[in-house]
N, CA, C and O atoms as a GROMACS GRO file, in nm:
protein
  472
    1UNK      N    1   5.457   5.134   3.472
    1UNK     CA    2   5.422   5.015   3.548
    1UNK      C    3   5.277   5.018   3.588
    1UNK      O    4   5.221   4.909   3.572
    2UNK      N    5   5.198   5.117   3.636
    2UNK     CA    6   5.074   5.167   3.658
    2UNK      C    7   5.026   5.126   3.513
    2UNK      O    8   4.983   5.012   3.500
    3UNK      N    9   5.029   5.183   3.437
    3UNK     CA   10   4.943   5.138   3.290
    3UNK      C   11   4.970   4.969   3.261
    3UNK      O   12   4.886   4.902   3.200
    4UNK      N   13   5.090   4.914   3.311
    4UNK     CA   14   5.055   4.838   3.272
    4UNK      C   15   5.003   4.702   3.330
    4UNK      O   16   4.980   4.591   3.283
    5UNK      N   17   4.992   4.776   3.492
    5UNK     CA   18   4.884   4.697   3.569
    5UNK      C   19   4.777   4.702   3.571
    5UNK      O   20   4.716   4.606   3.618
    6UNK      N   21   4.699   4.825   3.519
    6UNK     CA   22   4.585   4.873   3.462
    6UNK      C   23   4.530   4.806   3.309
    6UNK      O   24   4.417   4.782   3.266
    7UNK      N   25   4.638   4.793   3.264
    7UNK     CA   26   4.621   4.670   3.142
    7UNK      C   27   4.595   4.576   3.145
    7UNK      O   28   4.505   4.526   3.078
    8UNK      N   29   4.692   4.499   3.249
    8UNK     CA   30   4.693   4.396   3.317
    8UNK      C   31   4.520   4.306   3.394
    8UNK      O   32   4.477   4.192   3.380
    9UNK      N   33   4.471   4.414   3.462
    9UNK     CA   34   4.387   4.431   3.555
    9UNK      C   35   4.210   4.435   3.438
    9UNK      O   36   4.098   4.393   3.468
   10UNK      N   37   4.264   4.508   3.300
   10UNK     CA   38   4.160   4.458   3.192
   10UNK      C   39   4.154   4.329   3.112
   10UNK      O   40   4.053   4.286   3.056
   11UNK      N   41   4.250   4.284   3.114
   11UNK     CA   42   4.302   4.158   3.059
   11UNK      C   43   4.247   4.066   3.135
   11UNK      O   44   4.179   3.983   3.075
   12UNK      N   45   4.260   4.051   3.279
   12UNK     CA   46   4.184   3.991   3.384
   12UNK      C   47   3.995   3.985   3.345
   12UNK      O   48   3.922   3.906   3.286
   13UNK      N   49   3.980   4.085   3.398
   13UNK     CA   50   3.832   4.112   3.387
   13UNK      C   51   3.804   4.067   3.227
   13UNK      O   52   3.708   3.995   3.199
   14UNK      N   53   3.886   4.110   3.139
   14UNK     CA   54   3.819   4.055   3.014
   14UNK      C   55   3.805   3.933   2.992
   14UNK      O   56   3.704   3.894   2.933
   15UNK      N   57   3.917   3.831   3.041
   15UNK     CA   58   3.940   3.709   3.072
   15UNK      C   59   3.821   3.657   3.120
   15UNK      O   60   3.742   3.592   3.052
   16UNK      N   61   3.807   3.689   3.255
   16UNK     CA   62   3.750   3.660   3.296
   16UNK      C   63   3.570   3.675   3.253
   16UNK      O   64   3.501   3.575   3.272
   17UNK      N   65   3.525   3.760   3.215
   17UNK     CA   66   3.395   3.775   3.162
   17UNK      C   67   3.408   3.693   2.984
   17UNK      O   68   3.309   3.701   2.911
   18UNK      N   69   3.486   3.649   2.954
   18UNK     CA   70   3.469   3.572   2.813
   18UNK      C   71   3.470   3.414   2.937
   18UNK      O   72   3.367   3.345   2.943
   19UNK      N   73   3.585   3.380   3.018
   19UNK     CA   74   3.508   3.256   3.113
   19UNK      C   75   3.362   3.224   3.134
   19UNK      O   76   3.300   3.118   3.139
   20UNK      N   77   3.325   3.363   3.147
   20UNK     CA   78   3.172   3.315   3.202
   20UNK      C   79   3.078   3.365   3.144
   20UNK      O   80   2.980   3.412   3.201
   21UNK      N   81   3.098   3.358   2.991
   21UNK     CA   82   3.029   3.391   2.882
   21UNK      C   83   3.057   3.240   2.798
   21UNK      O   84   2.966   3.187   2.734
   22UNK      N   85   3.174   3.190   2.806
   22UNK     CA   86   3.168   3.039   2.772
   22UNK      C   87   3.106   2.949   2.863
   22UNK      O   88   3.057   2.844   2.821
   23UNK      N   89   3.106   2.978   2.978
   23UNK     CA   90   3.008   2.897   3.068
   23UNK      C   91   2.910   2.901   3.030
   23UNK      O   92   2.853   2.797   2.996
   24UNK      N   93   2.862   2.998   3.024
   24UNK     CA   94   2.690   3.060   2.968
   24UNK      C   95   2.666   2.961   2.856
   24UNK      O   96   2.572   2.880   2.859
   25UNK      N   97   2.790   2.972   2.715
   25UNK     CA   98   2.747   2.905   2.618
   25UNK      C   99   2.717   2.736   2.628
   25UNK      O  100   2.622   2.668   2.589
   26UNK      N  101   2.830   2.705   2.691
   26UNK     CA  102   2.851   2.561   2.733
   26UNK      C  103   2.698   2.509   2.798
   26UNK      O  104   2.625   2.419   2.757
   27UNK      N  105   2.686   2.582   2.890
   27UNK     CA  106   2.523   2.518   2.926
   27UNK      C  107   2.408   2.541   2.852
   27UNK      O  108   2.313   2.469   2.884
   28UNK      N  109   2.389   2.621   2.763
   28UNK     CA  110   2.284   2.662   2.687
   28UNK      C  111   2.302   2.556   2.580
   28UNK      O  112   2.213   2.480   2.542
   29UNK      N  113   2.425   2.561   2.538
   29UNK     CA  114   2.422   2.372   2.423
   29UNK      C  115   2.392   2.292   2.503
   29UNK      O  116   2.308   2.210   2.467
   30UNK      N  117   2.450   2.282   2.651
   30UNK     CA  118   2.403   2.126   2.722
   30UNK      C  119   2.254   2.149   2.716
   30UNK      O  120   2.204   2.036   2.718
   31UNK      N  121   2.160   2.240   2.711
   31UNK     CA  122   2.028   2.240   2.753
   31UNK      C  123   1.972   2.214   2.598
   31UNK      O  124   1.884   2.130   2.577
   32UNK      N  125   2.012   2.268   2.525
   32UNK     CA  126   1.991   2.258   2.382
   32UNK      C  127   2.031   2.136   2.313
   32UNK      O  128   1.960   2.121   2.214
   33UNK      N  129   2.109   2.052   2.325
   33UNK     CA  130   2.185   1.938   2.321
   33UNK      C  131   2.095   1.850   2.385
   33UNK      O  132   2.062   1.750   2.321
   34UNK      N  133   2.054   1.863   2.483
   34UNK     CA  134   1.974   1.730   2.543
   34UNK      C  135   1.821   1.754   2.531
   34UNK      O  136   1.750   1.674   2.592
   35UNK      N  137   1.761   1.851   2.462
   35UNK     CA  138   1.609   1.911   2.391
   35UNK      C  139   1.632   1.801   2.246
   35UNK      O  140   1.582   1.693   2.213
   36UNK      N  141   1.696   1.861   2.208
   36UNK     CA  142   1.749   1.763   2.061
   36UNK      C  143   1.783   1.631   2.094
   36UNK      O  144   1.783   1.567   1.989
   37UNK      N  145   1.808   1.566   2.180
   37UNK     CA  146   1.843   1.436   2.230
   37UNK      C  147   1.704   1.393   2.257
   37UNK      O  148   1.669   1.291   2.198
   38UNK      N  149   1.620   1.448   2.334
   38UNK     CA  150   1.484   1.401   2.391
   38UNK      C  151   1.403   1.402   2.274
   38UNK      O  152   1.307   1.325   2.279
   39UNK      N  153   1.418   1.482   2.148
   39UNK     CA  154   1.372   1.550   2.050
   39UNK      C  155   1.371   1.408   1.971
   39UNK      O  156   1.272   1.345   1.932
   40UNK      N  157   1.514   1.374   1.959
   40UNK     CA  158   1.565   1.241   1.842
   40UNK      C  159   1.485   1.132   1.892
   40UNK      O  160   1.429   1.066   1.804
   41UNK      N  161   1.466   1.095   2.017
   41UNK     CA  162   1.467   1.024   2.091
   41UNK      C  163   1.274   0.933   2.109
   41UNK      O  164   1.222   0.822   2.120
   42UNK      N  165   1.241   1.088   2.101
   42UNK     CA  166   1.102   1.058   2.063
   42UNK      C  167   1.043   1.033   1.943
   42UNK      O  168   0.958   0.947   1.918
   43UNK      N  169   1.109   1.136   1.847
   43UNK     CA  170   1.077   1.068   1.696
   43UNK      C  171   1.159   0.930   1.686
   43UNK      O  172   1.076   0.858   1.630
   44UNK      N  173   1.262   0.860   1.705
   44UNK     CA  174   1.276   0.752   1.726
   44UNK      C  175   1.162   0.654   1.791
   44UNK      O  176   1.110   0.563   1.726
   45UNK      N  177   1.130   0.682   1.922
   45UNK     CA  178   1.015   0.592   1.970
   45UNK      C  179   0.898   0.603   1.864
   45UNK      O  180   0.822   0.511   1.834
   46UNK      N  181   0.897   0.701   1.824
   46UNK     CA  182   0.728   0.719   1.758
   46UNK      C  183   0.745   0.624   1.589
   46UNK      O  184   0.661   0.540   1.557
   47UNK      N  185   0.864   0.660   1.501
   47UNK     CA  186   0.918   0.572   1.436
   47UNK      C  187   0.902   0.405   1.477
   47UNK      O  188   0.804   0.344   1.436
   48UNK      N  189   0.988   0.349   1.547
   48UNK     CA  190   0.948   0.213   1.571
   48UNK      C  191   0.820   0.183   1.593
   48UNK      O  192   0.776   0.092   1.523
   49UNK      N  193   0.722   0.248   1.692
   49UNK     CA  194   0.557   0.238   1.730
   49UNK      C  195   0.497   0.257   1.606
   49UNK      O  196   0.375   0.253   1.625
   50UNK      N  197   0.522   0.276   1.487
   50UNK     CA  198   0.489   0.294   1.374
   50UNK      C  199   0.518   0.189   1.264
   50UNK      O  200   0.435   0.157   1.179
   51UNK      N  201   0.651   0.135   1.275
   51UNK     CA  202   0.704   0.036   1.225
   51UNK      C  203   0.616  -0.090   1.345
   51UNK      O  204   0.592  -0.190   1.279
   52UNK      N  205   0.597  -0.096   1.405
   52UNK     CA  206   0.571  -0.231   1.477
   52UNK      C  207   0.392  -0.231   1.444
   52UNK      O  208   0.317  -0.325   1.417
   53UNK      N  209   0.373  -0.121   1.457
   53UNK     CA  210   0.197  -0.121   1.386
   53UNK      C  211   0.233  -0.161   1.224
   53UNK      O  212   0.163  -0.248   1.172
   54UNK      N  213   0.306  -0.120   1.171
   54UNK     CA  214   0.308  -0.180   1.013
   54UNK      C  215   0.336  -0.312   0.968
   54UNK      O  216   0.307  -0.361   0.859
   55UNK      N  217   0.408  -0.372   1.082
   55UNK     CA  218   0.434  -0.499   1.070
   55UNK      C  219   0.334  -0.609   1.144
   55UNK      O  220   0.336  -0.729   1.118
   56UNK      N  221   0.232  -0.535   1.258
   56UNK     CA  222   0.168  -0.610   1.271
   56UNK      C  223   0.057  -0.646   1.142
   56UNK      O  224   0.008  -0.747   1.093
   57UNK      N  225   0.048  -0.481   1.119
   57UNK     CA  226  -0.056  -0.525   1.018
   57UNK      C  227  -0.022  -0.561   0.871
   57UNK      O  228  -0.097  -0.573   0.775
   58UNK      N  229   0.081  -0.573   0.878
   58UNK     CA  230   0.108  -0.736   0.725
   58UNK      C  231   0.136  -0.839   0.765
   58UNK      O  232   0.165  -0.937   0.697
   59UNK      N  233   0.132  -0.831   0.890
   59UNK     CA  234   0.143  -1.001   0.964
   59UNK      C  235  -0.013  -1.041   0.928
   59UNK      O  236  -0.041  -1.128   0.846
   60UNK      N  237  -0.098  -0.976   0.992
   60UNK     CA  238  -0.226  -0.979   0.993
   60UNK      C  239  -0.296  -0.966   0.855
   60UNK      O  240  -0.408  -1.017   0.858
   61UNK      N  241  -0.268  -0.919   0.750
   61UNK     CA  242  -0.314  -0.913   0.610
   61UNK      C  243  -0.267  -1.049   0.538
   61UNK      O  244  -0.309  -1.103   0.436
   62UNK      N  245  -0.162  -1.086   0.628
   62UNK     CA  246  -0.091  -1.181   0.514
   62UNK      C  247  -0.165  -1.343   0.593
   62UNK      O  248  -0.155  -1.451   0.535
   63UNK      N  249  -0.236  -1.327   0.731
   63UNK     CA  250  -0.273  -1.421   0.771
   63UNK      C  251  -0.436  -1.426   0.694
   63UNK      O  252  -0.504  -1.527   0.679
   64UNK      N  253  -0.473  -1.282   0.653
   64UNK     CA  254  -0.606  -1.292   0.628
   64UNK      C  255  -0.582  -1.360   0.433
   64UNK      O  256  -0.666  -1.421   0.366
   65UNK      N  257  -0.491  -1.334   0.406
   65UNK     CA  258  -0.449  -1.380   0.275
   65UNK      C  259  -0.458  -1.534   0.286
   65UNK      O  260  -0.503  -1.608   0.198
   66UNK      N  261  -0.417  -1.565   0.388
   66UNK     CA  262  -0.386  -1.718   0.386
   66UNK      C  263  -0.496  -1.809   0.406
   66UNK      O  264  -0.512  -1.920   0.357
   67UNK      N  265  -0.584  -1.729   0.504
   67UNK     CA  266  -0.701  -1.773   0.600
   67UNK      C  267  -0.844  -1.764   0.418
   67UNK      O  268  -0.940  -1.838   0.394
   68UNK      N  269  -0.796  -1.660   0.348
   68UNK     CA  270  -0.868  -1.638   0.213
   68UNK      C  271  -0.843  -1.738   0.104
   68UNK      O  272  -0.911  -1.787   0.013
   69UNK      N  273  -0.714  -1.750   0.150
   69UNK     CA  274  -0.694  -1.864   0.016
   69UNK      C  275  -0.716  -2.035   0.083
   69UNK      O  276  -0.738  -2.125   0.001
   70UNK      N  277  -0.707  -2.069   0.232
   70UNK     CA  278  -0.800  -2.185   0.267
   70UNK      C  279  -0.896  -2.164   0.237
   70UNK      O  280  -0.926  -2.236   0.141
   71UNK      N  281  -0.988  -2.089   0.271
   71UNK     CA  282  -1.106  -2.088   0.235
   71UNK      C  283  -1.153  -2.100   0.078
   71UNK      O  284  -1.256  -2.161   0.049
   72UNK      N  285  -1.068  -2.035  -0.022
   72UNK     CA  286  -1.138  -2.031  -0.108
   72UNK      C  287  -1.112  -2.214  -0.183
   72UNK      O  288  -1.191  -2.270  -0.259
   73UNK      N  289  -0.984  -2.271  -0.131
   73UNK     CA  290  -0.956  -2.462  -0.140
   73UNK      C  291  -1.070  -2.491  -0.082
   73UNK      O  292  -1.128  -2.584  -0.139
   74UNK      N  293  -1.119  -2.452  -0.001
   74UNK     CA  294  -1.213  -2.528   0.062
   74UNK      C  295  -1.378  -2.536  -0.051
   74UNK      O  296  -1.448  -2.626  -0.098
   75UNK      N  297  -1.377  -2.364  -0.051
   75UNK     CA  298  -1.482  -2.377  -0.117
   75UNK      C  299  -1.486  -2.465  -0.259
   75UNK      O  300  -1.589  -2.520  -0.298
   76UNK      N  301  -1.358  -2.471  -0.332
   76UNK     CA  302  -1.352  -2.540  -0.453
   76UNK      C  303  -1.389  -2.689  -0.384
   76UNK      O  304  -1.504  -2.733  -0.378
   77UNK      N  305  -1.303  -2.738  -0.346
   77UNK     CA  306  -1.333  -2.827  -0.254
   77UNK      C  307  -1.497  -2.933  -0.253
   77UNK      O  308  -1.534  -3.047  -0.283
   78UNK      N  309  -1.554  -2.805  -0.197
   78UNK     CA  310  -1.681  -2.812  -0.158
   78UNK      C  311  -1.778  -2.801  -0.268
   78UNK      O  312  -1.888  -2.855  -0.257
   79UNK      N  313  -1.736  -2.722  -0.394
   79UNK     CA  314  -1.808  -2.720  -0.531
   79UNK      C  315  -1.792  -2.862  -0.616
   79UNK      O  316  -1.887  -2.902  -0.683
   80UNK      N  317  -1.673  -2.934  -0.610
   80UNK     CA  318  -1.646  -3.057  -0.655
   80UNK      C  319  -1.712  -3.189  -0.622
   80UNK      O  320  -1.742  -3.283  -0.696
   81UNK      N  321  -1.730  -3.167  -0.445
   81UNK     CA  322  -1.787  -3.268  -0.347
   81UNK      C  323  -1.950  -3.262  -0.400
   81UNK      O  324  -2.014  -3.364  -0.426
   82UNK      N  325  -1.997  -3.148  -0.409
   82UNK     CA  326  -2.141  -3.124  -0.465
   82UNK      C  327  -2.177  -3.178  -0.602
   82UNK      O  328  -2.273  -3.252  -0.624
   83UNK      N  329  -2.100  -3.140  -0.684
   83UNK     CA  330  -2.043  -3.205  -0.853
   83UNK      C  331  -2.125  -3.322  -0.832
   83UNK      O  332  -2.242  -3.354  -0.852
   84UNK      N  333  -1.960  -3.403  -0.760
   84UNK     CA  334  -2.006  -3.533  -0.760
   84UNK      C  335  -2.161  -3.589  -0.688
   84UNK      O  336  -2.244  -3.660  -0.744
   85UNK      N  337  -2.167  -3.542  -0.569
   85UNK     CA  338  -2.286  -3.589  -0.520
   85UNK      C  339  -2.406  -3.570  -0.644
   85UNK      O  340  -2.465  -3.671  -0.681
   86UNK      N  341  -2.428  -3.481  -0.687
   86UNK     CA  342  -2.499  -3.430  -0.805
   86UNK      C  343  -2.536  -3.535  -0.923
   86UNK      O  344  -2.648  -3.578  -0.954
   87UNK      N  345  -2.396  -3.566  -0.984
   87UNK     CA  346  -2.368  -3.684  -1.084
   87UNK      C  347  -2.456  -3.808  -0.976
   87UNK      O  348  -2.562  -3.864  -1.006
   88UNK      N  349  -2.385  -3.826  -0.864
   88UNK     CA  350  -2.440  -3.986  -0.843
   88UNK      C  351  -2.587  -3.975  -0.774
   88UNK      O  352  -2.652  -4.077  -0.749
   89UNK      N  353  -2.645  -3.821  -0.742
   89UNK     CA  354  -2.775  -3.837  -0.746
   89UNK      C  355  -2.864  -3.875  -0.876
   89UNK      O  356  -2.951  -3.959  -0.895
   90UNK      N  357  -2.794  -3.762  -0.970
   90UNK     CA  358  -2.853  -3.800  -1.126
   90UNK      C  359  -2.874  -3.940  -1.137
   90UNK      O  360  -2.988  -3.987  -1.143
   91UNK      N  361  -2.755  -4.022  -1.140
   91UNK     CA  362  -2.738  -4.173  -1.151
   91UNK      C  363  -2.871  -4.228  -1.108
   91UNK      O  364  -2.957  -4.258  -1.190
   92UNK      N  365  -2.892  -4.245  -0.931
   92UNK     CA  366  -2.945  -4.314  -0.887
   92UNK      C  367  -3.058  -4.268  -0.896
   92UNK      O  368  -3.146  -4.354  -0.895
   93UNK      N  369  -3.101  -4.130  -0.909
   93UNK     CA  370  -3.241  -4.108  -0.960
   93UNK      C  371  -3.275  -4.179  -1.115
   93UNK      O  372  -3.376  -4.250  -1.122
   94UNK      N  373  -3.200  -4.163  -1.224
   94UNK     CA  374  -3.205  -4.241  -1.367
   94UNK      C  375  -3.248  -4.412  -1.350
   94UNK      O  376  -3.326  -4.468  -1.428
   95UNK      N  377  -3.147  -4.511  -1.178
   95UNK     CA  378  -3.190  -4.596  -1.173
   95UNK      C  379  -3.287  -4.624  -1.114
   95UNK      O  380  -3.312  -4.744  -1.110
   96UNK      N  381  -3.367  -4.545  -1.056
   96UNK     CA  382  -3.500  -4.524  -0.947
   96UNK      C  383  -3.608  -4.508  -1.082
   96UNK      O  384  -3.700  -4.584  -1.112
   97UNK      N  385  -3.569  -4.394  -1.146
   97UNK     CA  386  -3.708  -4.439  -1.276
   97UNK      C  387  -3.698  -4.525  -1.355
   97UNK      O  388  -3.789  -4.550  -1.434
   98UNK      N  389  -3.576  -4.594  -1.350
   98UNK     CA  390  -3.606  -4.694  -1.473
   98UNK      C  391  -3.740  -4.832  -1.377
   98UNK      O  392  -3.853  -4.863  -1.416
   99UNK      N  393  -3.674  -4.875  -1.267
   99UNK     CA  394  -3.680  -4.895  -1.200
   99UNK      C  395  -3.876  -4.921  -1.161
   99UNK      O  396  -3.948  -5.019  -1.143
  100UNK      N  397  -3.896  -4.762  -1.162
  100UNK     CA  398  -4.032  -4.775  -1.155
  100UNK      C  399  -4.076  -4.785  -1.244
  100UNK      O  400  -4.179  -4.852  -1.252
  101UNK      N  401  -4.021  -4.724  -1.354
  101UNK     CA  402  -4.092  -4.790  -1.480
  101UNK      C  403  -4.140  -4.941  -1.551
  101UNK      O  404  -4.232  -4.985  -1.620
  102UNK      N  405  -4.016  -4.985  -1.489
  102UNK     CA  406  -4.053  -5.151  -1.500
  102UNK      C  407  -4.137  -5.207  -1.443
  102UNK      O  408  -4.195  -5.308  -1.480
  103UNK      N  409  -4.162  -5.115  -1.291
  103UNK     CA  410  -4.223  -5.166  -1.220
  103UNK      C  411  -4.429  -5.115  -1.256
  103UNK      O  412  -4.542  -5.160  -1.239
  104UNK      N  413  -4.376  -5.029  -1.298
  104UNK     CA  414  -4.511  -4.979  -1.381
  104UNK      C  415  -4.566  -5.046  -1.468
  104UNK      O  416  -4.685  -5.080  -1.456
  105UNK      N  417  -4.480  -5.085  -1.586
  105UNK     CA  418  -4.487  -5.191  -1.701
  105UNK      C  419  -4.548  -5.273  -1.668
  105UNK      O  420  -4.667  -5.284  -1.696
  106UNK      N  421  -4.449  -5.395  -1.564
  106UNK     CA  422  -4.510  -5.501  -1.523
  106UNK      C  423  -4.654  -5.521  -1.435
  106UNK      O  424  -4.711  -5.630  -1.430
  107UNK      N  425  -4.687  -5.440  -1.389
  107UNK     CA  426  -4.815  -5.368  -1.302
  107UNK      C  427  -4.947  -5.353  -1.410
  107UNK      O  428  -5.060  -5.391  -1.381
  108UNK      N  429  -4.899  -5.271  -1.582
  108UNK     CA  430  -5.002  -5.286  -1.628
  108UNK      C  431  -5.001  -5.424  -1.760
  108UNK      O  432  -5.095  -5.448  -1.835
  109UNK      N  433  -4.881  -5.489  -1.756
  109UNK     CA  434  -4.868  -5.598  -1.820
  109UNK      C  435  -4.996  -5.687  -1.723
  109UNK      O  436  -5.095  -5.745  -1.767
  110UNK      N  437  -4.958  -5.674  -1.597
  110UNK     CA  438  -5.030  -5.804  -1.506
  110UNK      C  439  -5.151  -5.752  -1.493
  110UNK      O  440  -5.230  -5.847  -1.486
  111UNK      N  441  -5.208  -5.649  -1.485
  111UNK     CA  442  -5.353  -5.611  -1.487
  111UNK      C  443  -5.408  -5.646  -1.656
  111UNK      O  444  -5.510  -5.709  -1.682
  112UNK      N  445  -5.333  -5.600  -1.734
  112UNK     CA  446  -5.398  -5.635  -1.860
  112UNK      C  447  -5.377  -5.771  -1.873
  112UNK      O  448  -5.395  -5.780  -1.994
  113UNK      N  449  -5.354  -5.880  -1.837
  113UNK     CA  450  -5.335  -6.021  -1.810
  113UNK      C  451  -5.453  -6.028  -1.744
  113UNK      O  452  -5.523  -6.108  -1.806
  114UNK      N  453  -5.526  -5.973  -1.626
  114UNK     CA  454  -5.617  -6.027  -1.508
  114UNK      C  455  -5.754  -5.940  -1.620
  114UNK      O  456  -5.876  -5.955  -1.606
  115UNK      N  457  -5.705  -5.878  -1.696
  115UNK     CA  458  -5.880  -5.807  -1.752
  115UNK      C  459  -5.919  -5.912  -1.871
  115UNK      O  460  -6.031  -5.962  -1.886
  116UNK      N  461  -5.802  -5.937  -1.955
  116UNK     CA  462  -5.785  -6.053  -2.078
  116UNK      C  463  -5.830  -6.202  -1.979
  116UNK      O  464  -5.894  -6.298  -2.020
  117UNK      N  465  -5.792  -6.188  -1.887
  117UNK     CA  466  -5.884  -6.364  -1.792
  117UNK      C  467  -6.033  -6.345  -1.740
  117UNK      O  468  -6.126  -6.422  -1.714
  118UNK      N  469  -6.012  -6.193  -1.736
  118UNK     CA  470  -6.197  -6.250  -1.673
  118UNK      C  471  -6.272  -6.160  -1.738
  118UNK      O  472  -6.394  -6.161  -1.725
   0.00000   0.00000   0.00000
């Protein structure tokens, strides 16, 4: 009966020191468990802050795309508008010399008229 309260009495203590050797473990995962949680948690934040910079900047590439391709309508635009002005300067310069030319003509028609009179 002695031995086997003495058995008894190791069984206890052994019991008992694997209790508080699972305690031990139990909190060392909770501490380890929530390192890895803070761990996920931040590469998560740093992930999205990464994704939201990438999306600003194809928001922003795709506005400079857009803002590039008005501009470059415009400039066509503006090469056509010149075209034409161009053509109807040609024009009205072509009718400006004819213009003076006649007016030249008739200038030395009428002087050679006034030298043939006197």
């Amino acid at each position: 009966a002695a031995e086997a309260r003495l058995a008894l009495g190791d069984e206890k203590r052994d019991a008992s020191q694997a209790r508080d050797e699972l305690a031990k473990l139990k909190s060392s995962n909770s501490q380890e468990f929530a390192k890895l949680a803070a761990a996920a948690e931040s590469s998560w934040a740093a992930e999205a802050t990464a994704a939201k910079a990438r999306l600003a900047l194809e928001a922003e590439a795709a506005e400079a795309r857009l803002a590039l391709g008005d501009e470059k309508r415009d400039a066509s635009q503006a090469r056509d508008e010149l075209a034409r002005l161009r053509a109807a300067n040609a024009d009205e310069f072509g009718k400006l010399a004819a213009a003076a030319e006649a007016t030249w003509a008739a200038e030395a028609a009428s002087a050679k008229a006034r030298v043939a009179l006197e």
